[in-house]
N, C-alpha and C positions, 0 to 999 in steps of 0.2 A: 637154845631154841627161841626164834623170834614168833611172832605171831603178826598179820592183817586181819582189825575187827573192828566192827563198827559199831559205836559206842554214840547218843545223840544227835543221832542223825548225821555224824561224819564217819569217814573212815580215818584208821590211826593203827601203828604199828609200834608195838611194846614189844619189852625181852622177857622170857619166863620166867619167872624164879618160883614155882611152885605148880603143880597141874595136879589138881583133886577131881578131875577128869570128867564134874559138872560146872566144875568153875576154877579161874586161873588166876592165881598172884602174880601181877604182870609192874614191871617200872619200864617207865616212857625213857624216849632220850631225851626228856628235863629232868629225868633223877625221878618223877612223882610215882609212887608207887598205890595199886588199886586193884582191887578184886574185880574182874569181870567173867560173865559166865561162860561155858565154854560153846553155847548156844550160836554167841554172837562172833566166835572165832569164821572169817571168810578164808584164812591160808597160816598154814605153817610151814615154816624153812628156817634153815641153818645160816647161808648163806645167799646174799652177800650180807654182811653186819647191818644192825639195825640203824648206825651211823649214816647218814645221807640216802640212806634208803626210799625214804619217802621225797625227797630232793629229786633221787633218778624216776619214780616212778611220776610225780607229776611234771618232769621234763617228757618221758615216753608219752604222757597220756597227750600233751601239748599238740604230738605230731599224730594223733588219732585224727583220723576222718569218721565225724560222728553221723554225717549222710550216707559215708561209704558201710559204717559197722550196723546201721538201720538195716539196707537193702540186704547184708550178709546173715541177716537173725532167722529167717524166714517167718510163721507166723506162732510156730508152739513156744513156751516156755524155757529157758536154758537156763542153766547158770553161767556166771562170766567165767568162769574158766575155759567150759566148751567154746565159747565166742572167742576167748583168746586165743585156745588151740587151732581154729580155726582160720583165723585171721592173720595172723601169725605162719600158719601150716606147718608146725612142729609144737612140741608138748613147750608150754611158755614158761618164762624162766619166772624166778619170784615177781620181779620186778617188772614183766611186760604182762603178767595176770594182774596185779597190782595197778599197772595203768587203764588197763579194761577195766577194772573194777570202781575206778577214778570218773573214769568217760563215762561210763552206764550209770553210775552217782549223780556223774554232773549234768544229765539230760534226760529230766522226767518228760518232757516231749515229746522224745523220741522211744524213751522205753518204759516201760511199767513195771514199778517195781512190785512181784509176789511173793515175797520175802528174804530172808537173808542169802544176799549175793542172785538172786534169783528174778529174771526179768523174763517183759514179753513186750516184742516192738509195737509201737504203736502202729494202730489201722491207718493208709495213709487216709483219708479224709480227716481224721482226727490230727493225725500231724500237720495238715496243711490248716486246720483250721486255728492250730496253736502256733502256728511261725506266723501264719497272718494276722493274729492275734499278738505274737510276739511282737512283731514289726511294729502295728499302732500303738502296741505300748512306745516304744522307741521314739516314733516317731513324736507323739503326743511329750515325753519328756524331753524332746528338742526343741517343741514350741515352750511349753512351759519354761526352758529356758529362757527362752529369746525374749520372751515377756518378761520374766526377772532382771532380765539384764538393761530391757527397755525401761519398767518402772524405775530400776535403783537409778537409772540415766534424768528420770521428769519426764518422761516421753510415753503417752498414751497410746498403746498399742493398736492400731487398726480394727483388729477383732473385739475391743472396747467398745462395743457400740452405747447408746443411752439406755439401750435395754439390759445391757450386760451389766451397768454400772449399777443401774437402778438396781439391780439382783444383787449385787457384791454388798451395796449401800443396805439395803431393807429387807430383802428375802433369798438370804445366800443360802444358795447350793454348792456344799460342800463336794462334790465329786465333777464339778467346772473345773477345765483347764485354766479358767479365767481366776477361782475361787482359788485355787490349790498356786498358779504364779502370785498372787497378789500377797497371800500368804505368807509366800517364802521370800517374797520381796518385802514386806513390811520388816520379818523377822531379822532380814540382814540391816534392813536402814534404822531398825529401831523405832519404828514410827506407827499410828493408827493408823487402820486401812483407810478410813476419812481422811485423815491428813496426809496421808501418799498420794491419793486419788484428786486431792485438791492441790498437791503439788505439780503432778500432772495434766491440770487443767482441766479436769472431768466431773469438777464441781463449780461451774463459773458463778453462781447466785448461794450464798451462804442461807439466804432467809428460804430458797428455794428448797434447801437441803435439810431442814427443819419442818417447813410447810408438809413436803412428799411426803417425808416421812409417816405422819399425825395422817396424811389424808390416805393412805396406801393400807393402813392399818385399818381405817374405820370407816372409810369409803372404796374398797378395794375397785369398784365399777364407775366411780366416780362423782362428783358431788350435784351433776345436774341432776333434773327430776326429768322422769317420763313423763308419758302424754296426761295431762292431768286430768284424773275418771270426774265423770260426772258427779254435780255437786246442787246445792239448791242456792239459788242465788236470789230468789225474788222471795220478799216475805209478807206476809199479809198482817202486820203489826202494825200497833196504833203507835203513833207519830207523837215526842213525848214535846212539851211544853215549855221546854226550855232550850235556852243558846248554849251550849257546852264549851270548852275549851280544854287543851291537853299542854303538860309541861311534859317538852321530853330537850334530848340531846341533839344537836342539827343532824345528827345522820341515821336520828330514826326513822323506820322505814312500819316497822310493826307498833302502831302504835293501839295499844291494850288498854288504857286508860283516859278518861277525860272527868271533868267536875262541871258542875253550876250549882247557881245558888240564887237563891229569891225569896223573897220577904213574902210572906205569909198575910193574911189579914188578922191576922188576931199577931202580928209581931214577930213571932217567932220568925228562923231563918230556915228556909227549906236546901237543903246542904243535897245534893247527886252526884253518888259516886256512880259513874256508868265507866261499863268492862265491854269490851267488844265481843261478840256471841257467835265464835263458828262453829261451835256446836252445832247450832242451829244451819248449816250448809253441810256434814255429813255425820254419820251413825258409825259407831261400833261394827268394825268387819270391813266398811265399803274399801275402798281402791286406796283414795286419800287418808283414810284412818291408818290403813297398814303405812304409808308413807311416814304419815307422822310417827309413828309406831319403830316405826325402823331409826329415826332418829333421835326422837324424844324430847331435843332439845335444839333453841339455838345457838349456835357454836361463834361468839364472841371473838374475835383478837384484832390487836391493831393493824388497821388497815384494811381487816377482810371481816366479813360475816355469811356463814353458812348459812340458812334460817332452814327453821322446821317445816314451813309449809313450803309450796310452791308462791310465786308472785302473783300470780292469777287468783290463790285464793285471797293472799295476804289484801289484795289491793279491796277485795270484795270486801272482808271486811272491818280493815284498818280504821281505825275512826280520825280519818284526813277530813281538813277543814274543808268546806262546801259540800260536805255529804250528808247521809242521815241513816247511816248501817244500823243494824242491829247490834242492841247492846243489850244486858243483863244489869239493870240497876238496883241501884239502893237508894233510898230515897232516907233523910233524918232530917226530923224538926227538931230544931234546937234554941234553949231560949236564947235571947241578945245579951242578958246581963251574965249569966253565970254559964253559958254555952254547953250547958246540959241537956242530953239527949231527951226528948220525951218519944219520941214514938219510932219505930224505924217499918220501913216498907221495902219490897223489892219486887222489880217490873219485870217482862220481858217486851222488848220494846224499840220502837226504830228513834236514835237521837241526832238532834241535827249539830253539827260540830260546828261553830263560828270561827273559830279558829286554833291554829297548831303552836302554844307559844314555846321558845327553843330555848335552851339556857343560856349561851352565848348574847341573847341580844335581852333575854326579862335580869341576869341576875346582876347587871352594872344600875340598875332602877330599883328590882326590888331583891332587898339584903338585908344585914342588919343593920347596919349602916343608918341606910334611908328608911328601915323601919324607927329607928332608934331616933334620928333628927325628927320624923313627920313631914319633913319637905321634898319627896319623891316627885320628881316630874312626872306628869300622867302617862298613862299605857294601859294597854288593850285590857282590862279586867282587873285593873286597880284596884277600886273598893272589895269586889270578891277574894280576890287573893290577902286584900291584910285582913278579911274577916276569918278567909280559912287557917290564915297563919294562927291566928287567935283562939282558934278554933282546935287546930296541933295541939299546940300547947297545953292547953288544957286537958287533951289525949292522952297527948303524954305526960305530964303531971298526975293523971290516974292512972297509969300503967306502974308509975314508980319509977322509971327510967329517964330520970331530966340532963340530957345533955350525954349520953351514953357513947353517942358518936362522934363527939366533939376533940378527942385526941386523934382521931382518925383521917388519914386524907384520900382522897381520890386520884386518880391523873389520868388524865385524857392524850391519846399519843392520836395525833395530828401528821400524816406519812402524806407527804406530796414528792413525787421525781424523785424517789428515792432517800430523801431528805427527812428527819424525824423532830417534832414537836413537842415535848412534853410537858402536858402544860398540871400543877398541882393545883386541886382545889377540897380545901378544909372540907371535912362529913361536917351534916350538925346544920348547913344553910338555911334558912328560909324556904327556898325553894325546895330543897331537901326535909325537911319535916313535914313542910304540906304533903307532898306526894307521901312519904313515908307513911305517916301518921292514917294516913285513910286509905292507906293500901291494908294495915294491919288492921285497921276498924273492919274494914271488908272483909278478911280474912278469917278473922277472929269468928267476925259475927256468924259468918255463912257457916264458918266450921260449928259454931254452938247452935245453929236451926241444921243442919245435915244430922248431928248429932242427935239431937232429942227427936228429932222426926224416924229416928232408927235408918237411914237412907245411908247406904254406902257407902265410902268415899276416900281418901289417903289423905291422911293426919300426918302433921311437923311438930313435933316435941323436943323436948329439953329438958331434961334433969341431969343432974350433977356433973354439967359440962358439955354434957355427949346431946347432937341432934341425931333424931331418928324418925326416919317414915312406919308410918301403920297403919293399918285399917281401921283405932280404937285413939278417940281422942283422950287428950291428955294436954296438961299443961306445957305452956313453953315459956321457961323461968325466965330465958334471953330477953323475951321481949313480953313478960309480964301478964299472960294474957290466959286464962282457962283452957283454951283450945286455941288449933291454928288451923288451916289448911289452905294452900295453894288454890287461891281460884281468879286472883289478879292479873294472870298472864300467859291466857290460851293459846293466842298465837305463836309462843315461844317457848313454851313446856307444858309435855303431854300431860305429866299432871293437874296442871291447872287446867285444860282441855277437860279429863275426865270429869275432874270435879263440878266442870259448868255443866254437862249434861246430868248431873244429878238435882244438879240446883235447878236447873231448867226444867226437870221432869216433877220437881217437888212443887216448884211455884206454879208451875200449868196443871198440877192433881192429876199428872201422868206415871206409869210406872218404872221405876227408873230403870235403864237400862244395864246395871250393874248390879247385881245381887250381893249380899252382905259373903263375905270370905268366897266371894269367887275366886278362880285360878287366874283371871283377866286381872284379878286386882294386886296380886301377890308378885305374878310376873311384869308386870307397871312396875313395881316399887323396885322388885330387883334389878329390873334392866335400866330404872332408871336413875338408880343407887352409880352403877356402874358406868353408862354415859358419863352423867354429868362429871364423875369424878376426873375419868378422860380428857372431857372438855375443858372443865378447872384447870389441866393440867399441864392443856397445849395453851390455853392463855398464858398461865404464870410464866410458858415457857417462851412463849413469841413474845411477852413483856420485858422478859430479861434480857431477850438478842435484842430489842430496839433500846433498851436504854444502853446494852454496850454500844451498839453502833451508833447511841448519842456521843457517850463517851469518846469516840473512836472521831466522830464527825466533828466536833468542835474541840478537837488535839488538847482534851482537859491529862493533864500531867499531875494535877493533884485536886485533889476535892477534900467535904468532910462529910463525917459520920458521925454516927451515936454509937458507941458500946452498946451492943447487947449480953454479951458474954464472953469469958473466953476472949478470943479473938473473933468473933463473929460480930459483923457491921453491920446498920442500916445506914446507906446513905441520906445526906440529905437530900430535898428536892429532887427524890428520884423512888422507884417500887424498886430498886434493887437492895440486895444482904449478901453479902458473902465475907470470905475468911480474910484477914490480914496477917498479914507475916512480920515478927518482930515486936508484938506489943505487950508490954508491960502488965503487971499486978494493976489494971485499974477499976474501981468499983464500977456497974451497968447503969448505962446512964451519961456516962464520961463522952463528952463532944473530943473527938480527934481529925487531925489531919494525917490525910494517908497520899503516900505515894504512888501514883498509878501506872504500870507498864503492862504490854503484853496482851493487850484485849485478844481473846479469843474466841470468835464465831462460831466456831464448828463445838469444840467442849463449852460455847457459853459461859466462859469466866473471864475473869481480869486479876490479873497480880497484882494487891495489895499491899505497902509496905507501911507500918506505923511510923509518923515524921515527927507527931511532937501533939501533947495534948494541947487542947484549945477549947477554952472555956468561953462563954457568948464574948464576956467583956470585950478578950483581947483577941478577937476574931475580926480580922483587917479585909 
């Protein structure tokens, strides 16, 4: 006795060898022998042998017409054998019930299966909506080919548009015909869907393909500003008494800081730290505060700068030379011989700026250099600048931190016509400790009067390594000081923004607009925990594409490094680290020459190979 029964969702034909007549001991024609219940039995027969059985039965089912055995079901339920007998028009042998049974198996489209062996034809609207459903499938897997066959060729399919790409690139939709070829194209070439897409010409600007990315994510609507809300631009503040000046970089545009200085009658030196005040142009809530609010920060990297505000405020109140904006000062009398603070004051107030000096053109004059000889040729605030150098120092010599930045370099990437500059300049300058040294006096101070005054504000700390924002001041070990708080740089982070309308509302004996453990203050610190880390993190990374594409632009084949670990390099005269391949046991610290090939734009690396230590001596 053979048996047809359907077993895992197939049908299958086994011989008996045992019937316990709810369930059957059955072996296959591979010899495999298995109990199956007698439930799932659809036919029993003698003959023909179970041998090629299923052979003749899916040759009969082949010559089935599955539109013609649809229109022949009518609309009740049957089982296949009645459809056989039917179709057929005599009672059907094993093997032509066996094919029906095949065919009605193999076309749930067409028929619904309600249980074993037992179907009902589908409604036709319902059939037409699953053939025409079939078909798009169909058809959709012949484009999808076509695309496969087009990427594995280099050839950017038509249907690629810059919108498609950008979706594949940043915000893939996995159920695209676009998504699902690019897919099965990358998986036969072996390659990133980046680097397929850039084989095929769909990535023509490398730095472009970094940029989108960073701005897609965190400016999804784009990086202009809207119409920028009303703002107070005229202020009725007393007009302070001195000529200012500001060191900044040739391409600042935000400029937050300036100084003067003047000799006293009784001797002493009258030192003004003044901070630009937009505060003072909008409030908590208005139009412009949710803007700043939404970014929190200015977004740095070479070549481009996002900024926090709009241009229209920035300009209002940048403290640019021939102006007299408001500013939020500090004012220290300090003696001449031992440059000890005796008194400190802070204004709010309109200062007149003399001028904007730039690094590029003060620090070839004044360095250490020409501080160190005394023969500086003269320039625009000469004597001020070497009193406030002197002035640093002393700062910093009571903070405990002398020369802290002085292993440290800077570099400045300089992008014209597509071409990169990068130029190193040592931490630790002159010019760099002035400015440093009385940004952190400002900071320090304003955070210890925020402080004892009970007034609200976001604290920068430092213990045992880790900085952290809070609402509760606390020491900051890094840089030596009792308290910190951000208030040197409003027009480029919100924080230091918040922090001036406290400071603004304490010195006017107004009430601050920020109340102690508000939700305003909590959610600042997180979103802006979060930004800035962001921001950090497309610099480092548009830092790393321009020094490959320095690499890459002046056809360097080998450079050197410092061991840091491991295999892991700093290079020289450059913000790049990465791995080397091949290098030896040698202690951190070891100068080597490495081998360079392979820069690569899109993953941002370059293959490193170790050539040979090189110690200064014999470094040619």
């Amino acid at each position: 006795m053979n048996v047809l029964y359907e077993e895992d969702g197939a049908i299958k034909v086994a011989n008996v060898m045992a019937d316990n007549t709810s369930s059957l001991q059955v072996e296959t024609p591979h010899g495999k022998r298995s109990k199956i219940k007698a439930g799932n039995v659809l036919l029993r027969f003698e003959n023909p042998p179970m041998s090629g059985f299923m052979d003749a039965a899916d040759a009969a089912a082949g010559e089935l017409d599955t539109d013609f055995l649809w229109q022949c079901c009518g609309a009740d339920e049957f089982m296949f054998g009645e459809l056989a007998q039917e179709y057929y028009g005599h009672a059907p042998s094993p093997v032509e019930a066996a094919a029906v049974a095949l065919r009605l198996h193999s076309a749930p489209m067409y028929f619904y299966k309600k249980g074993k062996g037992r179907y009902k034809a589908a409604p036709e609207e319902n059939l037409k909506a699953a053939l025409a459903s079939e078909e798009k499938k169909r058809q959709q897997a012949a484009t999808v080919a076509s695309y496969v066959e087009q990427l594995c060729a280099s050839t950017l399919p038509d249907a690629f548009t810059p919108q498609v790409v950008e979706m594949l690139l940043y915000r893939e939709d996995k159920n695209t015909l676009e998504y699902k070829a690019l897919e099965k194209a990358c998986a036969e070439m072996g390659l990133l869907p980046a680097r397929l897409l850039e084989q095929c010409g769909a990535i023509p600007c490398s730095h472009e393909f970094h940029y989108k990315r960073f701005i897609l994510e965190h400016f999804p609507r784009g990086t202009d500003f809207e119409a920028v809300g009303e703002f107070a631009r005229d202020h009725d503040l007393p007009l302070a008494k001195v000529q200012a000046f500001s060191i900044d970089d040739a391409a600042t545009t935000e400029i937050d800081d300036a100084f003067s200085v003047e000799r006293l009658p009784n001797g002493n030196w009258h030192i003004g730290i003044h901070i630009a005040a937009p505060a003072l142009g909008f409030g908590p809530g208005s139009d412009l505060d949710n803007v700043a609010l939404r970014r929190l920060s200015t977004i740095y990297m070479p070549g481009r700068k996002i900024t926090m505000l709009p241009d229209e405020v920035v300009n209002c109140f940048t403290l640019n030379e021939g102006t007299a904006n408001p500013a939020l000062s500090m004012y220290l009398e300090v003696t001449p011989e031992e440059y000890a603070i005796e008194r400190i004051e802070s204004r709010v107030e309109r200062v007149h700026i003399a001028t904007n000096l730039r690094h590029d053109t003060l620090e070839p004059v004044f360095n250490a250099e020409t501080l160190a000889r005394g023969n500086a040729p003269d320039f625009a605030f000469k004597p001020e600048l070497e009193m406030l150098w002197q002035f640093a120092s002393r700062l910093e010599q009571a903070r405990g931190k002398v020369d802290s930045q002085s292993q440290y370099k800077d570099y400045n990437f300089i992008i014209e016509n597509g071409r990169v500059n990068i130029i190193e300049r040592p931490r630790g300058s002159p010019i760099d400790k002035v400015v440093s040294e009385l940004m952190i006096q400002v900071n320090s101070h304003w955070a210890k009067q925020l402080s004892e005054a009970g007034v609200a504000a976001i604290y920068r700390s430092q213990g045992g390594g880790k900085v952290r924002m809070s609402t509760s001041a606390a020491p900051h070990q890094g840089l030596g000081v009792a308290q910190y708080a951000w208030s040197s740089s409003p027009l480029r982070r919100y924080v230091d923004l918040l922090n001036q309308r406290q400071l603004i509302a304490l010195i006017n004996g107004q009430e601050p607009p920020y109340a102690p453990n508000s939700e305003e203050l909590f959610s600042a610190i997180r979103d802006f925990e979060l930004a800035y880390d962001a921001y950090s993190n497309v610099q480092r990374s548009m830092e790393r594409y321009w020094c490959l594409r320095y690499l890459q632009q002046e056809g360097m084949s080998t450079a050197y490094a410092t061991l840091i670990k491991e295999n892991l390099v700093r290079f020289e005269n450059l913000p790049l680290v990465t791995r080397a391949f091949g290098m030896p046991e040698l202690a951190p610290g070891t100068r080597v020459e490495l081998e360079l090939s392979a820069v690569d734009l899109l993953e941002l690396e370059v293959r490193c190979k170790f050539r040979a230590e090189k110690p200064l001596e014999l470094a040619a």
